[in-house]
TORTI-431909 format. One record per residue: residue number from 1; x, y, z of N, C-alpha, C, CB in turn. Coordinates in Angstrom, 3 decimals, padded with zeros to 6 digits. Atoms other than C-alpha are relative to their C-alpha. Glycine has a CB too. Layout:
BEGIN
<atom NUM; <X; Y; Z>; <X; Y; Z>; <X; Y; Z>; <X; Y; Z>>
...
//
This chain:
BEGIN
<atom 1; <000.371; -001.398; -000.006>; <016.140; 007.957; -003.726>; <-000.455; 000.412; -001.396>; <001.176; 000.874; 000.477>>
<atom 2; <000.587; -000.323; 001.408>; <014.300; 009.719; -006.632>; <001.011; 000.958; -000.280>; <-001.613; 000.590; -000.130>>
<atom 3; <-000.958; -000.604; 000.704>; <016.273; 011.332; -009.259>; <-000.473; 001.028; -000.433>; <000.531; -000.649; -000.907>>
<atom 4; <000.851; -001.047; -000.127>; <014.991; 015.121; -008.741>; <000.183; 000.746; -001.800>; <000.571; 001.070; 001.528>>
<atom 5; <-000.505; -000.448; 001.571>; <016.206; 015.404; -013.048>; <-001.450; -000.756; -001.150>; <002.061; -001.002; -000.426>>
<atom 6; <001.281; 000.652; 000.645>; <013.386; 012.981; -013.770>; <-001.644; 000.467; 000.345>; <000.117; -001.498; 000.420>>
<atom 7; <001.805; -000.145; -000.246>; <009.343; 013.654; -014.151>; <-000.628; -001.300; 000.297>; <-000.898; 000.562; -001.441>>
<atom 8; <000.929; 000.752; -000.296>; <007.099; 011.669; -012.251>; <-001.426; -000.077; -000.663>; <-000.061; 000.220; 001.110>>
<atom 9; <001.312; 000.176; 000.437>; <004.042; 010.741; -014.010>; <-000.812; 000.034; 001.398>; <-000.173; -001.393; -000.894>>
<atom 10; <001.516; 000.036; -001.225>; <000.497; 011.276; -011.735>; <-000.982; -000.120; -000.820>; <-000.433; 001.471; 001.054>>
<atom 11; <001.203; 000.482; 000.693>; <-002.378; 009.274; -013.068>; <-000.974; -000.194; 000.857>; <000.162; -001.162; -000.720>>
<atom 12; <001.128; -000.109; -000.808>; <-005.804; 009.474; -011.133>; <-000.893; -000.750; -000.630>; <-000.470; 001.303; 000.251>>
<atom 13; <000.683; 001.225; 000.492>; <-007.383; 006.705; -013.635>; <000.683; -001.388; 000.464>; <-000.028; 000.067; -001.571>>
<atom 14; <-000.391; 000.997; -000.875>; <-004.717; 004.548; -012.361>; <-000.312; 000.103; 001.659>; <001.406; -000.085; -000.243>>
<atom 15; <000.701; -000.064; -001.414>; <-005.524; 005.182; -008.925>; <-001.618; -000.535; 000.033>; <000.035; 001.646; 000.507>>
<atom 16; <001.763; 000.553; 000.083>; <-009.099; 004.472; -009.572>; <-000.310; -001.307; -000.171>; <-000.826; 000.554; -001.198>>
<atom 17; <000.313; 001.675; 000.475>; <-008.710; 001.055; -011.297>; <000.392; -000.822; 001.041>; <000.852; -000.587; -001.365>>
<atom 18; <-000.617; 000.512; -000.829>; <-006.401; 000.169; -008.691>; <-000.842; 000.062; 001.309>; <001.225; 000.553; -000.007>>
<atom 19; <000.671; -000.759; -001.197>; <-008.936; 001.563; -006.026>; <-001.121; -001.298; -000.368>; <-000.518; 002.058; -000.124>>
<atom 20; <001.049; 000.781; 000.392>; <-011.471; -000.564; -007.796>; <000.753; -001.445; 000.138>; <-000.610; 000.426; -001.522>>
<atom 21; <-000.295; 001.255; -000.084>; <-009.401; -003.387; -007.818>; <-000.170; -000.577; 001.228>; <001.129; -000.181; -000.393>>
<atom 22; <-000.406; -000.120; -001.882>; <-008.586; -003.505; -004.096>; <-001.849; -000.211; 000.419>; <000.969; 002.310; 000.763>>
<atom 23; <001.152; 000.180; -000.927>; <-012.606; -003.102; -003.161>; <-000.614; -001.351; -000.492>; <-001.105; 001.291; -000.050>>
<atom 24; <000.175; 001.397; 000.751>; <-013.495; -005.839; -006.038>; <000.880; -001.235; 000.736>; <000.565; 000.184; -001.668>>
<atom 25; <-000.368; 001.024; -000.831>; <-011.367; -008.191; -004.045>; <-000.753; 000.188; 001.665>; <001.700; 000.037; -000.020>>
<atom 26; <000.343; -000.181; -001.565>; <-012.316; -007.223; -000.538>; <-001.538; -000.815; 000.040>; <-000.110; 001.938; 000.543>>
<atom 27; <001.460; 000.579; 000.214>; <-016.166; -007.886; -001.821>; <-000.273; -001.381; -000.240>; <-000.589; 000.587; -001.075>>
<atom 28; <000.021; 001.843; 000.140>; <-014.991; -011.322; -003.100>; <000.473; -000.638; 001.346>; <001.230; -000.680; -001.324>>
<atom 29; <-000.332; 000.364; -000.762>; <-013.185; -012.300; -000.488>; <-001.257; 000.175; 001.693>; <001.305; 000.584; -000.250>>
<atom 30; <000.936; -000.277; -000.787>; <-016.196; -011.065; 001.657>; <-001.398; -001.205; -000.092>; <-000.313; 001.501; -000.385>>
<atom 31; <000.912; 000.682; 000.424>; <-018.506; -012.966; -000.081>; <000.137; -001.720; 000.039>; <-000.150; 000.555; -001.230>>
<atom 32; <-000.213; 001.588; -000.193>; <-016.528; -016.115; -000.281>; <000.523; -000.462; 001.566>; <001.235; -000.518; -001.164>>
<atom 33; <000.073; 000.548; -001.195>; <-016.018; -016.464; 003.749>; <-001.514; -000.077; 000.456>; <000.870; 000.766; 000.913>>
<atom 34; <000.774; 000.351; -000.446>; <-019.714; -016.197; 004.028>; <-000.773; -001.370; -000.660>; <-000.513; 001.039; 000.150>>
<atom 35; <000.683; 001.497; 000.568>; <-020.624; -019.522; 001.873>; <-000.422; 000.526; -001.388>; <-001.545; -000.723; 001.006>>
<atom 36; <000.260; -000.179; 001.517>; <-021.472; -017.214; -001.917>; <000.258; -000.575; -000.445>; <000.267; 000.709; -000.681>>
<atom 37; <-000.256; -000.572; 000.924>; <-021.095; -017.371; -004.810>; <000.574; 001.249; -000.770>; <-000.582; -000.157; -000.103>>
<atom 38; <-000.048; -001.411; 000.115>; <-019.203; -014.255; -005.423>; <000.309; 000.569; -001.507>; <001.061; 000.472; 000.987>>
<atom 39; <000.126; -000.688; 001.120>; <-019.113; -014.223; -008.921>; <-001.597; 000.286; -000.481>; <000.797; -000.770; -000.995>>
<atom 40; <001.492; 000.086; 000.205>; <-022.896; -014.933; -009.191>; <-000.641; 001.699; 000.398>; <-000.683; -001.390; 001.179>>
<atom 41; <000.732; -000.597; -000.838>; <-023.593; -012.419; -006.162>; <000.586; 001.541; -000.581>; <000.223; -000.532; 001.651>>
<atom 42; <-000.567; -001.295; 000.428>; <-021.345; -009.282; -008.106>; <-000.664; -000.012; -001.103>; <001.517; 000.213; -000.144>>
<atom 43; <000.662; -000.563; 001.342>; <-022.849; -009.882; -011.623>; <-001.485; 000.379; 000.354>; <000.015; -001.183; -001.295>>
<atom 44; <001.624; -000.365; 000.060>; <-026.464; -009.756; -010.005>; <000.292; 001.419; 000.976>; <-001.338; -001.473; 000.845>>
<atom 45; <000.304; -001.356; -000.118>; <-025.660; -006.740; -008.387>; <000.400; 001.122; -000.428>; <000.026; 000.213; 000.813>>
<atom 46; <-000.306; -001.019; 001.460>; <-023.643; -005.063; -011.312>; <-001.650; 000.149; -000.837>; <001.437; -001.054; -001.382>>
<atom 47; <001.115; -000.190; 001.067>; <-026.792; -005.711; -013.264>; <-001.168; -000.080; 000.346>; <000.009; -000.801; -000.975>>
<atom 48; <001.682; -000.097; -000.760>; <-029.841; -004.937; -010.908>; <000.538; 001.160; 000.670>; <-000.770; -001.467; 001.236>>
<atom 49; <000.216; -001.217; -000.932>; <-028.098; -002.486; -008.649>; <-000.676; -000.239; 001.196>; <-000.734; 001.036; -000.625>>
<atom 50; <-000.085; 000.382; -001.724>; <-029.237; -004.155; -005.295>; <000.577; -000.019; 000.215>; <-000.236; -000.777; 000.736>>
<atom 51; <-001.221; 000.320; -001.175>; <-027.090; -004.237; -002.759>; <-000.184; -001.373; 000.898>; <000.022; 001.326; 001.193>>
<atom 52; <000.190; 001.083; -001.195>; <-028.773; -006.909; -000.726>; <000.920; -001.318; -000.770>; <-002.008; -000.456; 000.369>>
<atom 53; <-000.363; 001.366; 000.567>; <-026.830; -009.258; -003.487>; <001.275; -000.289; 000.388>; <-000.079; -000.117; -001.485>>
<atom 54; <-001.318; -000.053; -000.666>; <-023.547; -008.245; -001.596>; <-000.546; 000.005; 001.436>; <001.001; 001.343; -000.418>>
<atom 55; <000.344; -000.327; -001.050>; <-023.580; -008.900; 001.954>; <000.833; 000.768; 001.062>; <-000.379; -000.953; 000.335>>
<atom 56; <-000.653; -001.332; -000.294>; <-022.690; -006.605; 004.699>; <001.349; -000.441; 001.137>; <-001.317; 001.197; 000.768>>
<atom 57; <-001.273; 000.735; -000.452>; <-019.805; -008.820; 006.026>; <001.390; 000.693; -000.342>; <000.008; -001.413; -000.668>>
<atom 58; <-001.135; -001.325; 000.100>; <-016.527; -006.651; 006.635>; <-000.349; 000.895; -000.961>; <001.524; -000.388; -000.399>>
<atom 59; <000.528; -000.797; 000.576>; <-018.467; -003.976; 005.571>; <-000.009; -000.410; -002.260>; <000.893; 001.367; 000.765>>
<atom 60; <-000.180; 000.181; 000.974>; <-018.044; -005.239; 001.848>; <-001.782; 001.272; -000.820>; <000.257; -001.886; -000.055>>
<atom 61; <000.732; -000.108; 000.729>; <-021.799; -004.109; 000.586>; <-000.135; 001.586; -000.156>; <-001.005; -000.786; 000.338>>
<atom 62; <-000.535; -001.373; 000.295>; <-020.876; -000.383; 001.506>; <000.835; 000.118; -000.724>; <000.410; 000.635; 000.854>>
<atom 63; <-001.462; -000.274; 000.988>; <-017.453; -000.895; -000.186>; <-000.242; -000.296; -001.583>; <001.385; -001.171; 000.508>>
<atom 64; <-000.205; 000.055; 000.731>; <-018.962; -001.779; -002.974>; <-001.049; 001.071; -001.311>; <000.186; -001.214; 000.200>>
<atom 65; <000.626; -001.272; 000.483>; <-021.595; 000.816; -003.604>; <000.460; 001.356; 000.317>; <-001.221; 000.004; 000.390>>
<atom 66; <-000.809; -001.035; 000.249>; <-018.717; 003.470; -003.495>; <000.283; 000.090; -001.570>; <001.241; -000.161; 000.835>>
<atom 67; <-000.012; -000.407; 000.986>; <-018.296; 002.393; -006.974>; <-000.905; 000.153; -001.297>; <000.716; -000.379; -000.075>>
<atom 68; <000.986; 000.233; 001.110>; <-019.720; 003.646; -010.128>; <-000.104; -001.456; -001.139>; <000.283; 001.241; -000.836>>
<atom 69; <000.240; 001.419; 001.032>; <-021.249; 000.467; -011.908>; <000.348; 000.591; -001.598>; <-002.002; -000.693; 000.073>>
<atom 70; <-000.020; 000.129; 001.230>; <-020.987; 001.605; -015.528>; <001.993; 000.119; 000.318>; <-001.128; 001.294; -001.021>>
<atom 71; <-001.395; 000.443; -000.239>; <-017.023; 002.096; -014.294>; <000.536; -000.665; -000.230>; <000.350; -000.154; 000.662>>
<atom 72; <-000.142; 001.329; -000.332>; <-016.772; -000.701; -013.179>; <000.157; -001.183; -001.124>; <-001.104; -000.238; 000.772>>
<atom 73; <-000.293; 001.024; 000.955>; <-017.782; -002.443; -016.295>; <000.594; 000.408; -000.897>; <-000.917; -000.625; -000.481>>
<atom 74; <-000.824; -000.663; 000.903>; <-015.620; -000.540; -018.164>; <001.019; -000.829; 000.189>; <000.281; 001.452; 000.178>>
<atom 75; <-001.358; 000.327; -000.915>; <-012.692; -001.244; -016.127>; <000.000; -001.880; -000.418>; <-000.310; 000.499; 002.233>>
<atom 76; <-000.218; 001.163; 000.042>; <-013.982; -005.204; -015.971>; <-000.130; -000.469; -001.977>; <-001.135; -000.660; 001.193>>
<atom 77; <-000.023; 000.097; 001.678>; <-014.295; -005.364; -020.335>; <001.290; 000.156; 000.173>; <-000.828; 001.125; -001.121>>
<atom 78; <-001.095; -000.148; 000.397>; <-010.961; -003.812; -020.433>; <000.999; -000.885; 000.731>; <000.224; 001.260; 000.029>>
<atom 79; <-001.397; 000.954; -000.860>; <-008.813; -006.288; -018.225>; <-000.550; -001.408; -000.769>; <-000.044; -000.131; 002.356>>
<atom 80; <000.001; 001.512; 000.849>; <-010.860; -009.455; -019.961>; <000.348; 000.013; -000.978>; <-001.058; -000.694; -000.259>>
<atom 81; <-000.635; -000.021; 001.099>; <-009.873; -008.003; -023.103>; <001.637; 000.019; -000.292>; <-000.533; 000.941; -000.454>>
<atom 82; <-001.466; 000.215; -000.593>; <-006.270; -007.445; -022.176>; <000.492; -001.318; 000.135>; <000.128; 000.537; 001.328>>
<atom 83; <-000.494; 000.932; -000.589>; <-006.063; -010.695; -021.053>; <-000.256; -001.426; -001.148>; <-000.695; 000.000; 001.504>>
<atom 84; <000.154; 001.361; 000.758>; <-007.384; -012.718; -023.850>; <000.553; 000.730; -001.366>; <-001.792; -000.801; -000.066>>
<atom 85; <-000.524; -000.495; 000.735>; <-005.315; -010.985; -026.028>; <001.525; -000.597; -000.030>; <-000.263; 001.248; 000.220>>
<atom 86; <-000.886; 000.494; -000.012>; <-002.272; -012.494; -025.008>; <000.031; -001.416; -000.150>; <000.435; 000.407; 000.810>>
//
């Protein structure tokens, strides 16, 4: 049970990254049951902005033009940096 003496934090950037995380898998995992490349087929459509480079297999190529690309590479800089930091 929550301890009604304590403040809950509410973050809506965490929700987002986490939102982004969740579709960024769905798109891979989309991509890699149809035979991709899905790292190939996300950087060419981070950095062209087609869609046809995602395909529309469990809806993935809608799910993934929900998000904003410059976001996105925000979000993906800051977790490779994070990570090669340790």
């Amino acid at each position: 049970m929550l301890d009604p003496n304590k403040t809950i934090q509410f973050s809506l950037k965490d929700d987002r990254e986490e939102a982004t995380r969740q579709t960024l898998v769905a798109v891979y995992d989309a991509l890699v049951e149809k035979g991709y490349n899905p790292i190939n087929q996300i950087v060419g459509y981070i950095l062209s902005e087609d869609p046809t480079y995602i395909t529309t297999h469990n809806n993935a190529r809608s799910l993934i033009r929900r998000l904003d690309r410059d976001e996105l590479l925000q979000d993906l800089v800051k977790v490779y940096l994070k990570s090669s930091k340790k």
